[in-house]
C-alpha positions, 0 to 999 in steps of 0.5 A: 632573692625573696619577693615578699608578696609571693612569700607573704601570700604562699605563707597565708595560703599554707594557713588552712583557718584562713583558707577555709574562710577565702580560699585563695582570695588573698591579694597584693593590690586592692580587691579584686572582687565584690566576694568576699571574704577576702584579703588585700596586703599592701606593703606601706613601706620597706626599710634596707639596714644592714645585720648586727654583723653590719652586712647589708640586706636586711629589709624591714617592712611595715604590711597592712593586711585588711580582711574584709567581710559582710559582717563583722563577726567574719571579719574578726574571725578571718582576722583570728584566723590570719592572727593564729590559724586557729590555734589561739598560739601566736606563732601558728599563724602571721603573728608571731610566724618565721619562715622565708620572713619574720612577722609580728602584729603591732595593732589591729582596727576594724571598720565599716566601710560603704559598699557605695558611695551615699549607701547604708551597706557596709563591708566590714574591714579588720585591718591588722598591721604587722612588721615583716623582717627577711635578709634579701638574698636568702 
């Protein structure tokens, strides 16, 4: 049975762009640490449909994947990285990418947001959402 968060960040990890950029500050709760750059997923909802030969098992599942950095230059080049492991080809990186999952990017936003509260500092966040599909007993 896949447990999407394991798969979701070994597929990240095997991503040598990404890696590169945070090594293996990649998370599934909120971050970890102040180093940065780094990855946080969540996982904002799962949906259980059966297959088009009407199995069960077939789990959809909208992710949000916030890539965070001093500056936003980082941040939109982490976001590319996780986009296309830079090879400018989706597909080589999380868009467009099938293995234990399926994935594709529905949209991306960037934002600045204060290291503290009442502070002029900013993390800057590229929060990118993409649709995984996987069957659950594979």
């Amino acid at each position: 049975m896949i447990v999407i968060e394991e798969s979701l960040r070994a597929a990240l990890l095997a991503m040598s762009e990404v890696t590169d950029l945070v090594s293996t500050r990649i998370w599934d709760e909120w971050f970890r640490s102040d180093t940065v750059p780094a990855i946080v997923f969540e996982i904002d909802s799962e949906d259980r449909e059966n297959d088009l030969e009407g199995r069960s098992g077939l789990v959809f599942a909208d992710v949000n994947i916030i890539c965070r950095a001093d500056t936003r230059s980082v941040s939109r080049a982490l976001a590319e990285a996780v986009r296309t492991n830079g090879t400018n080809e989706p597909g080589n990186g999380l868009a467009g990418y099938s293995g234990d999952f399926d994935s594709w990017l529905e949209d991306t936003v960037p934002a600045a947001v204060p290291k503290k509260e009442g502070s002029n500092a900013y993390w800057y966040d590229t929060n990118m959402r993409f649709k995984l599909s996987w069957t659950e007993n594979r």
